[in-house]
C-alpha positions as CSV (number, residue, x, y, z in Angstrom):
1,X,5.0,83.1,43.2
2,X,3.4,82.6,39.8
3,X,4.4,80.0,37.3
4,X,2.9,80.0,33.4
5,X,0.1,81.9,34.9
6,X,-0.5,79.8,38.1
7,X,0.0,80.3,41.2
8,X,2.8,78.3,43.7
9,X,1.3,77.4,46.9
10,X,-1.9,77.6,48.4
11,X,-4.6,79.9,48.4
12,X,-7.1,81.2,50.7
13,X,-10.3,81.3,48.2
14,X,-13.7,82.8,49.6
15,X,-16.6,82.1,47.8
16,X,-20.1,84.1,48.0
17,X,-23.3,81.9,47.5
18,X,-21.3,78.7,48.6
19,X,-24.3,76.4,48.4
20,X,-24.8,77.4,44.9
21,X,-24.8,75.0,42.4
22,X,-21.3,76.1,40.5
23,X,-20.2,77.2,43.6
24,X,-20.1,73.4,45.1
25,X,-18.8,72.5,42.2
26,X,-15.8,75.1,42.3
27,X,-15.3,74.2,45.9
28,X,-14.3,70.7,44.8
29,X,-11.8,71.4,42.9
30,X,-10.1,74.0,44.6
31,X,-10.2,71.6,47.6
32,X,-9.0,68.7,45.5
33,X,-5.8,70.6,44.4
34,X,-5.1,71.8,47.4
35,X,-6.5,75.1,48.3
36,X,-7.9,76.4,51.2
37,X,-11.7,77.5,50.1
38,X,-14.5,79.0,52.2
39,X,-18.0,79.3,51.2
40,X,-20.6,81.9,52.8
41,X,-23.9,80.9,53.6
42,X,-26.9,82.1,55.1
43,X,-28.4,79.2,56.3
44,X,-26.6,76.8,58.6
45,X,-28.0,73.6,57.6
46,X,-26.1,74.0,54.1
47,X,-23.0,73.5,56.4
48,X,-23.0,69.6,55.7
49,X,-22.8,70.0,52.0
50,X,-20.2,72.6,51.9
51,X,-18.0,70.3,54.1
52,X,-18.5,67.3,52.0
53,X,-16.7,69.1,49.3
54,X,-13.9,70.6,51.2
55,X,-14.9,73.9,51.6
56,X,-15.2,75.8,55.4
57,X,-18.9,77.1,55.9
58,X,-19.0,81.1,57.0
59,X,-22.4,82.0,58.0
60,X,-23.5,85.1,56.7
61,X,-26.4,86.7,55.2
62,X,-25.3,89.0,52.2
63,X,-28.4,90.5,52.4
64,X,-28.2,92.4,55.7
65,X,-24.8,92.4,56.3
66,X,-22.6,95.1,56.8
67,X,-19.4,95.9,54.4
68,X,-17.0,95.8,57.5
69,X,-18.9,92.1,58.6
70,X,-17.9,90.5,55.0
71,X,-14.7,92.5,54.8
72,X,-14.0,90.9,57.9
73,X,-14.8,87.3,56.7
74,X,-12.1,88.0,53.3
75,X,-9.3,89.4,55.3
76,X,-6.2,87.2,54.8
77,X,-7.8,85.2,51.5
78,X,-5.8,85.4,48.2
79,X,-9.1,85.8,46.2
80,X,-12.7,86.4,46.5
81,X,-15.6,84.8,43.8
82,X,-19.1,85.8,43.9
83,X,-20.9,83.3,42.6
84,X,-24.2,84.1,44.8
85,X,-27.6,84.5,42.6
86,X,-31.2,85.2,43.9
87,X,-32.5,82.3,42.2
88,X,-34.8,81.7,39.1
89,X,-37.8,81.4,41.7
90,X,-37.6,85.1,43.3
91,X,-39.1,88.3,42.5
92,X,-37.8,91.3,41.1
93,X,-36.8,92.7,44.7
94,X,-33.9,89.9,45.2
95,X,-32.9,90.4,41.6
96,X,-31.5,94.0,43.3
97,X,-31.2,93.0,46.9
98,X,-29.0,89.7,45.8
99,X,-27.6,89.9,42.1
100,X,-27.2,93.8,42.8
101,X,-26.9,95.0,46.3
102,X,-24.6,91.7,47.4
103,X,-22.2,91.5,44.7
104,X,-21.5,95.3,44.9
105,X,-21.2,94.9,49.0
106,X,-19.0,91.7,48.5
107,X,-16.8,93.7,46.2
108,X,-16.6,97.0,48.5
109,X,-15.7,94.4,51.1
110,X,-12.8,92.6,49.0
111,X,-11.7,95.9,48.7
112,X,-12.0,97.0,52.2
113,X,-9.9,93.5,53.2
114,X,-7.4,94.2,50.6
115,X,-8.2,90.9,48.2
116,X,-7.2,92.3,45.0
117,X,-8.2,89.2,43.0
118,X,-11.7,89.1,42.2
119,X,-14.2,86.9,40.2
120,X,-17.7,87.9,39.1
121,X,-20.0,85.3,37.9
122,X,-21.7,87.4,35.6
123,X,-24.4,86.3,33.2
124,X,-24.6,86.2,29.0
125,X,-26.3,89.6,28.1
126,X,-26.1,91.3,31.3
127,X,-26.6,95.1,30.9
128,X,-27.4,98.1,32.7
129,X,-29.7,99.4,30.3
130,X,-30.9,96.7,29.0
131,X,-34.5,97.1,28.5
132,X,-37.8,95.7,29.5
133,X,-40.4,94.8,32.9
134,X,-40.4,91.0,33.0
135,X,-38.0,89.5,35.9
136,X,-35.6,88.1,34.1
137,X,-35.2,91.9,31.9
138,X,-34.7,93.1,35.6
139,X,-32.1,90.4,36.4
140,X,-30.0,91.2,33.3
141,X,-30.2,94.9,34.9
142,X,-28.9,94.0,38.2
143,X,-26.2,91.7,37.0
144,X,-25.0,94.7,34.3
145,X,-25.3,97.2,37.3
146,X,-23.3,94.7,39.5
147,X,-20.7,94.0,36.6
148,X,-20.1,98.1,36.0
149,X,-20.0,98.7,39.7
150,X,-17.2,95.8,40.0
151,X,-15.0,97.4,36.9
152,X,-14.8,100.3,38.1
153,X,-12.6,99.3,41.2
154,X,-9.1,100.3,40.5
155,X,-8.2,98.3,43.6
156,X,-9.4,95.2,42.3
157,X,-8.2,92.5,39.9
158,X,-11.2,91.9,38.6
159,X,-12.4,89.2,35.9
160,X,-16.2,89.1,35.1
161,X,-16.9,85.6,33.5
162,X,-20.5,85.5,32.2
163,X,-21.7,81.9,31.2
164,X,-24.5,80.7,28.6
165,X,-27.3,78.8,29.0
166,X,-26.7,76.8,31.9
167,X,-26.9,73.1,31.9
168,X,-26.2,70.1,34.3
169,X,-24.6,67.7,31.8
170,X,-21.4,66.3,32.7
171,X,-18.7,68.7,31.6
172,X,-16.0,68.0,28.5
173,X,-13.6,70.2,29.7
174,X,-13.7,71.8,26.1
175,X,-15.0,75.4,26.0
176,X,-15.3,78.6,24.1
177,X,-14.0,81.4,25.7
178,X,-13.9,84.8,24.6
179,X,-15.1,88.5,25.3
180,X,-17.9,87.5,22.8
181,X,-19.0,84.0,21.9
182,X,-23.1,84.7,20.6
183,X,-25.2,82.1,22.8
184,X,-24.7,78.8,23.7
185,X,-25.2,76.4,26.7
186,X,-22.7,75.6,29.0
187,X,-22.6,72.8,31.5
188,X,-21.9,74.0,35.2
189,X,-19.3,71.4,35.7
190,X,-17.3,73.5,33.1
191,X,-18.0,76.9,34.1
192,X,-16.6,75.7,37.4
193,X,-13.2,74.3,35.9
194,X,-13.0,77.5,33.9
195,X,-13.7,79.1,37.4
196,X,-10.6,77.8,39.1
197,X,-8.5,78.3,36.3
198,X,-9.6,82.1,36.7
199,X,-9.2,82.8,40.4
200,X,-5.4,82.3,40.0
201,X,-4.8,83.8,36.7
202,X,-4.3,87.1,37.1
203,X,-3.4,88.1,33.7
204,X,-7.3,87.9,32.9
205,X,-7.5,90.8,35.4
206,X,-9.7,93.1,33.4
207,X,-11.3,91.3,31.3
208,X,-14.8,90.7,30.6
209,X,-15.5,87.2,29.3
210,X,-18.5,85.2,27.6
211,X,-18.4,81.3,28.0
212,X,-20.2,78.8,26.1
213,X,-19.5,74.6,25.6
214,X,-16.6,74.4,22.4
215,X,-13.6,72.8,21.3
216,X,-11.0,74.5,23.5
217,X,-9.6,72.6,26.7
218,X,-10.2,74.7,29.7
219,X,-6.8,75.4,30.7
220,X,-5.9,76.4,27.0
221,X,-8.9,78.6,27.0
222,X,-7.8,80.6,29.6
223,X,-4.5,81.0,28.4
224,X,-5.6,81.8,25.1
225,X,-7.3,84.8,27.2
226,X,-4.8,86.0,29.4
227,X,-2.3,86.3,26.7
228,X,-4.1,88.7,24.6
């Protein structure tokens, strides 16, 4: 059941990259209001942390796993986010094997489990063919090759949410969000409320969005979105 947007009742919410920083923060609050969240992991000492904000630790390595082992971990959720990232310290081989290869395998398993909602935590300028040699030019590939892999799944309800500059002040709860916002910075505390306003607002299926830190409370933000 669905109210304004919202859905009644709780939800079964797996997260990839649990131990992430957005991802701990997301956990939170989909704990705190009363959902059921899982976060996968691929090293069990991260366990502790994911417990301490409400979240069930599933230990899994995205890298090596199998699409039937992760479908298997998303059968009976409500919605799956990837919010998993190689890191700003790795090479250009975990910019494919991570911000490639395991959000297209955590999609292909959503789909295999039959999660139609899905959440892609994208990044601001990611492109296929975007061009250049440094790392970061191949991370914007990967994450443009994992966004265009995602969109094409008819089977998914798919919202791609790709955040600016990010930053660990304390969120304002007041954002800009829109398919394009230019560049901005974007504390992680509010790309995580936007986040859980997402997973459960289906009527942003679709869409491709760009977030930055503005004027707009996050719940009217996402609104704004899903009724356009």
């Amino acid at each position: 059941m669905r109210l304004f947007g919202r859905t009644v009742g709780i939800m079964r919410i797996v997260i990839a990259g649990g131990h992430g920083q957005i991802a701990l923060r997301l956990e939170r609050l989909l704990s705190a209001r009363g959902d059921e969240v899982a976060g996968i992991i691929r090293k069990a000492e991260q366990g502790d942390d994911l417990r301490a904000a409400g979240a069930e630790p599933v230990l899994l390595d995205l890298e090596s796993a199998s699409v039937d082992e992760v479908a298997a971990r998303l059968e009976g959720a409500d919605a799956a986010v990837f919010a998993a990232g190689a890191g700003p310290g790795s090479g250009t081989g975990r910019k494919d094997t991570v911000d490639r290869g395991a959000a297209v395998l955590f999609a292909d398993a959503a789909v295999r489990a039959g999660v139609r909602r899905f959440v892609m935590v994208s990044s601001m300028g990611a492109d296929a063919a975007h061009q250049g040699d440094e790392v970061f030019d191949v991370y914007l590939r990967a994450k443009g090759e994992a966004d265009a892999h995602v969109s094409r799944q008819r089977a998914l309800d798919w919202t791609i949410l790709r955040p600016g500059s990010l930053t660990d002040d304390a969120g304002t709860g007041l954002v800009r969000l829109e398919a394009h916002t230019g560049r901005g910075p974007v504390p992680r505390d509010d790309v995580a409320a936007v986040l859980a306003e997402l997973v459960d607002t289906s009527a942003t299926a679709g869409l491709t969005l760009e977030l930055v830190g503005g004027s707009t409370p996050v719940s009217v933000a996402v609104k704004s979105v899903a009724g356009n």
